[in-house]
C-alpha positions in Angstrom: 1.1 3.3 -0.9 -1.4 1.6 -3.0 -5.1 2.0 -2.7 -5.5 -1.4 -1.6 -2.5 -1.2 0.8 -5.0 -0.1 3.8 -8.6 0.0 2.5 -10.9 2.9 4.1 -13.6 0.3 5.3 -11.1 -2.5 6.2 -12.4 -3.5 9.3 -8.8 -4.7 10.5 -7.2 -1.9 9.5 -9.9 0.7 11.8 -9.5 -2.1 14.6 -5.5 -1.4 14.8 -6.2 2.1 14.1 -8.7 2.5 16.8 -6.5 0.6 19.4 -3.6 2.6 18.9 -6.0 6.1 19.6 -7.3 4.9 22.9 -4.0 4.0 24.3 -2.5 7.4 22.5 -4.8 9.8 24.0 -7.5 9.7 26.4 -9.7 12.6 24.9 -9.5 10.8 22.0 -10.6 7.2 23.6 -13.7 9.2 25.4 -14.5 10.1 21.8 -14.3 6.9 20.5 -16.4 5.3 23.4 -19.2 7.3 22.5 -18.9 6.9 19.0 -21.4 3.8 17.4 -17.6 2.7 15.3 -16.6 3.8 12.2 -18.9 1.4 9.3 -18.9 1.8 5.3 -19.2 5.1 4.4 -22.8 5.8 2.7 -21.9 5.9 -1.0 -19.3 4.8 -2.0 -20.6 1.9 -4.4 -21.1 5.6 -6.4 -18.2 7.3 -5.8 -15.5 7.0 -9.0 -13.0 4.8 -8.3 -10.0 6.6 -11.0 -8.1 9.4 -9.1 -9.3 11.7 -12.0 -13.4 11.1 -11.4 -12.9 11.6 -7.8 -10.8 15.2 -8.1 -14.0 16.2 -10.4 -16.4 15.1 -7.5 -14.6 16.6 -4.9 -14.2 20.3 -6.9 -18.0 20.2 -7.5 -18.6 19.5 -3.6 -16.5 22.4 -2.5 -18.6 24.0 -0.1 -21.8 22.5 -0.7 -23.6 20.4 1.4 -23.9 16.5 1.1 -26.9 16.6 -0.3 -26.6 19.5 -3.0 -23.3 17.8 -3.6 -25.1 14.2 -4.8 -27.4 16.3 -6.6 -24.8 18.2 -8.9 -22.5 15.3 -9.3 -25.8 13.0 -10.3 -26.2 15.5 -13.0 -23.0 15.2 -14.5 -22.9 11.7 -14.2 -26.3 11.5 -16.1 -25.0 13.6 -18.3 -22.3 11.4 -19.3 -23.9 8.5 -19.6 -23.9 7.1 -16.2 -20.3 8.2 -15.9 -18.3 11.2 -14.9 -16.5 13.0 -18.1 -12.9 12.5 -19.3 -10.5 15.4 -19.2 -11.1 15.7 -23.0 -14.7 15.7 -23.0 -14.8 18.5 -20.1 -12.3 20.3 -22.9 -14.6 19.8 -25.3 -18.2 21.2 -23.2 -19.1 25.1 -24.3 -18.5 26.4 -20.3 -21.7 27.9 -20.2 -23.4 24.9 -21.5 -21.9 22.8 -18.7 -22.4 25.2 -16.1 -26.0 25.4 -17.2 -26.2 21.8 -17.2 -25.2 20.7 -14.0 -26.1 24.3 -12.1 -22.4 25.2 -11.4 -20.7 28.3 -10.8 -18.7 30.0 -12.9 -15.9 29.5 -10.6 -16.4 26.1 -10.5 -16.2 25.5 -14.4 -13.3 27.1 -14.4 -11.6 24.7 -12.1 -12.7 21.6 -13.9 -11.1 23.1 -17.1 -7.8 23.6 -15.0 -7.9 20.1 -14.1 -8.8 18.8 -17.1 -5.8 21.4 -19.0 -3.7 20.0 -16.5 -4.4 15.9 -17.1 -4.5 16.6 -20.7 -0.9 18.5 -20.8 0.8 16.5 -18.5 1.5 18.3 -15.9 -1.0 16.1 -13.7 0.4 13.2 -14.1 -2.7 10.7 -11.8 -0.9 7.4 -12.5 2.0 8.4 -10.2 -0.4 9.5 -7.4 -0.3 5.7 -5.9 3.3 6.0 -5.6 3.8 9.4 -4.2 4.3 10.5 -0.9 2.0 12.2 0.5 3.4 15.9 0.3 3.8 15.7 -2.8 0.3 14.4 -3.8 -0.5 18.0 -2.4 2.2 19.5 -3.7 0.9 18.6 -7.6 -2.9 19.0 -7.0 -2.7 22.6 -5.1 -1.0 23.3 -8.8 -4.6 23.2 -10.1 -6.8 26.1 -10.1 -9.4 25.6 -7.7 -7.7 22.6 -6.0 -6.6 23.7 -2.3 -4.9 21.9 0.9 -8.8 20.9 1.8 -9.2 18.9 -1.4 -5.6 17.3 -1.3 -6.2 16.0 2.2 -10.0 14.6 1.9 -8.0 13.0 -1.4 -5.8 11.7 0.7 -7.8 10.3 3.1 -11.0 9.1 1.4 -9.5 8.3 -2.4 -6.0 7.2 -1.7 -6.9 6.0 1.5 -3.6 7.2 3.3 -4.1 6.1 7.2 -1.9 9.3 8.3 -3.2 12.3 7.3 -4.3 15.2 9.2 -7.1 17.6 8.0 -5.8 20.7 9.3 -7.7 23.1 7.3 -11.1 21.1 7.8 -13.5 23.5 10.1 -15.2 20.4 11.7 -11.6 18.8 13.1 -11.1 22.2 14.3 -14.4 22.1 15.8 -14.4 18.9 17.4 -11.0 19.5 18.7 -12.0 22.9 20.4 -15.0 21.1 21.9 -13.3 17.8 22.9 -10.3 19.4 24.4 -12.0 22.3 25.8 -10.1 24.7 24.0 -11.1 28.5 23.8 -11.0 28.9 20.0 -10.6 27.1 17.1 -7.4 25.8 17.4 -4.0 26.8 14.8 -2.5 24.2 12.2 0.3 24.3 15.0 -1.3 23.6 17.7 -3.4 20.4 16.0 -0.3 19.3 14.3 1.0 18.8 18.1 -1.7 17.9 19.9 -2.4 14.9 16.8 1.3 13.9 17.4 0.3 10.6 19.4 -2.4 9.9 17.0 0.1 8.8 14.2 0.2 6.9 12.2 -3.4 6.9 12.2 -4.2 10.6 12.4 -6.9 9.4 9.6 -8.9 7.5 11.7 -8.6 10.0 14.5 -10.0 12.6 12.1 -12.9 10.1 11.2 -13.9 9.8 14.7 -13.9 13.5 15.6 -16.3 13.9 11.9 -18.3 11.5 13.4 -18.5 13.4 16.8 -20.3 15.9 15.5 -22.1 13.8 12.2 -20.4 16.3 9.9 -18.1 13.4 7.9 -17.4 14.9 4.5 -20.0 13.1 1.8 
């Protein structure tokens, strides 16, 4: 379950994906029709590729848009050096120098120092991450302060590149699921967990294309 075992932009790997969706689920294929495909995603020549970089970028992006988002993590970057910080430099920062520095919360200090504690103690331990199954990839980050199912899964599926996971706490799935299968409400983890059951083992993809229904694809 390597990185490299089923690259996000692989365009073989979104062609078997995408096959397998329109002969899974019509909804699904209607979405995908009027979709203009799943391409590169902007950025990524920026984005860190070590597991402990991109679990820094993602905390900082918590609910902030894309564009605030670039902006704070461009900060720490320059801050750095044209780099994001190690666990012990993070350790070493005053917290309100850092939160100063970059414009973060409070909150959100806090929750880098967790992660870095975590990394630095062992109790994170990122080299396994390739290895692990999913569930317990989640299982070891929502163990951080500050690091929830959200975070695991957009880990999962834009880091680790997993091809089957399912965003279930992600408000624009939910979204594009009420709209695209005329649903009443939001729909309930259990209700998308059985309504994505054809979509596997791609529910990754399927959750790509419904983020690109409504241009909301997490930066």
């Amino acid at each position: 379950m390597s990185r490299g075992a089923a690259a996000v932009d692989d365009p073989r790997r979104f062609d078997a994906a995408t096959q397998h969706l329109r002969g899974a689920d019509p909804v699904l294929c209607a979405v995908i029709d009027r979709s203009d495909g799943l391409g590169p995603r902007a950025g990524r020549a920026t984005r860190p590729s070590d597991h402990y970089g991109a679990l820094v970028r993602s905390i900082i992006g918590q609910q902030l848009s894309a564009k605030v988002a670039r902006v704070m993590n461009g900060r720490l970057v320059e801050r750095y050096d044209g780099r994001f910080p190690t666990p012990e430099e993070v350790l070493a920062e005053a917290p309100e120098e850092l939160r100063a520095a970059i414009g973060l919360s409070n909150a959100k200090v806090s929750f880098l120092r967790s992660l870095a504690e975590h990394v630095v103690g062992g109790e994170l331990e990122l080299e396994r991450m390739d290895g692990l199954p999913d569930e317990e990839v989640i299982a070891e980050l929502v163990a951080v302060k500050g690091i929830g199912e959200w975070t695991a899964h957009m880990f999962l599926i834009f880091h680790l590149e997993r091809p089957d996971v399912l965003a279930v706490g992600d408000l624009g799935v939910r979204a594009a699921i009420r709209n695209e299968y005329g649903l009443g409400e939001l729909p309930k983890r259990d209700e998308m967990t059985e309504l994505a059951e054809p979509w596997r083992p791609h529910r990754s993809t399927a959750c790509r294309y419904l983020w690109r229904s409504l241009d909301n694809e997490p930066a």
